[in-house]
N, C-alpha and C positions, 0 to 999 in steps of 0.2 A: 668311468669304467661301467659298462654295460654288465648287470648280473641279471641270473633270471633263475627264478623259483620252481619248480614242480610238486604240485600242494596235489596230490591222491587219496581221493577220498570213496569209501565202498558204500555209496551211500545213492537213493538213486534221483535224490534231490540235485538239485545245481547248488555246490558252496559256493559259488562264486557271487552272490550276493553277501554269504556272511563276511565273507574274505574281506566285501568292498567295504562295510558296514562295521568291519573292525578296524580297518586303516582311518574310516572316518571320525572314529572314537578316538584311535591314537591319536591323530592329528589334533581334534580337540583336546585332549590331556596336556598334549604337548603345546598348543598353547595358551593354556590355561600356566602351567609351568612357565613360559617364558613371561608373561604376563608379569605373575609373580615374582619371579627373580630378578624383572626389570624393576618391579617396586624397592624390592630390597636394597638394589643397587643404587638407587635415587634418594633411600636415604640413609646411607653410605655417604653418598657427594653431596647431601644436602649440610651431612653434618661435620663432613671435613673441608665442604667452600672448595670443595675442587671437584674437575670431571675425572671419571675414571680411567680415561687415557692417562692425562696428567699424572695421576694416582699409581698407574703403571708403570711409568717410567721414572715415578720415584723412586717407586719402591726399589724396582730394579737395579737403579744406579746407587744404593743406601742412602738415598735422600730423607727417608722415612724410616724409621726403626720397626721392626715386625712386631706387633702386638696380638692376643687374639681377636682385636675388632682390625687387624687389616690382614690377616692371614681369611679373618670370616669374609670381608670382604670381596679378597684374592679369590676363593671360592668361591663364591658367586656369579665373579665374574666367568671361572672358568665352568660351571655351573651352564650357565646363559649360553655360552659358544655351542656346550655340546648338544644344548635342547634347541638352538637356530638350526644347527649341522643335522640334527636327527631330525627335524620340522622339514627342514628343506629335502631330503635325502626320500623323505617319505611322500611327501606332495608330486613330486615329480615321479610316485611308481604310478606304474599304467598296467593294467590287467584286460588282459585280450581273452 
């Protein structure tokens, strides 16, 4: 889905470098964030000997009982989805 922004500003500078200059900051944050919650996630499966797919469909099915170290984990994982989803959603804006 194509969105498009209208960023007005009375100002008699060009924003359109800060504009570019704050996505590029986001972008870093963001993955800086993913970074990090890929660590987490690693050990997560370092310390239950399984990958997180695995893990998922454990849990899923009650293969695995909910504790607070896989509900923490659970979040993480969905943690990691929404910083790829937001990483990727933002790389791909183009400012004309």
């Amino acid at each position: 889905m194509l969105q498009e922004i209208v960023i007005k500003a009375n100002t008699q500078e060009s924003i359109k470098p800060l504009v570019e200059t704050a996505i590029r900051n986001q972008l870093k944050a963001l993955q800086h964030g993913i970074a990090r919650t890929k660590g987490r996630i690693a050990e997560f499966e370092k310390r239950a000997g399984m990958a997180s797919a695995e893990f998922e469909e454990k849990l899923k099915s009650g293969k695995i009982e909910e504790t607070i170290e896989t509900i923490d984990w659970n979040m993480e994982l969905a943690a990691l989805r929404l910083l790829e989803g937001q990483y990727h959603s933002l790389s791909e804006a183009k400012i004309d």
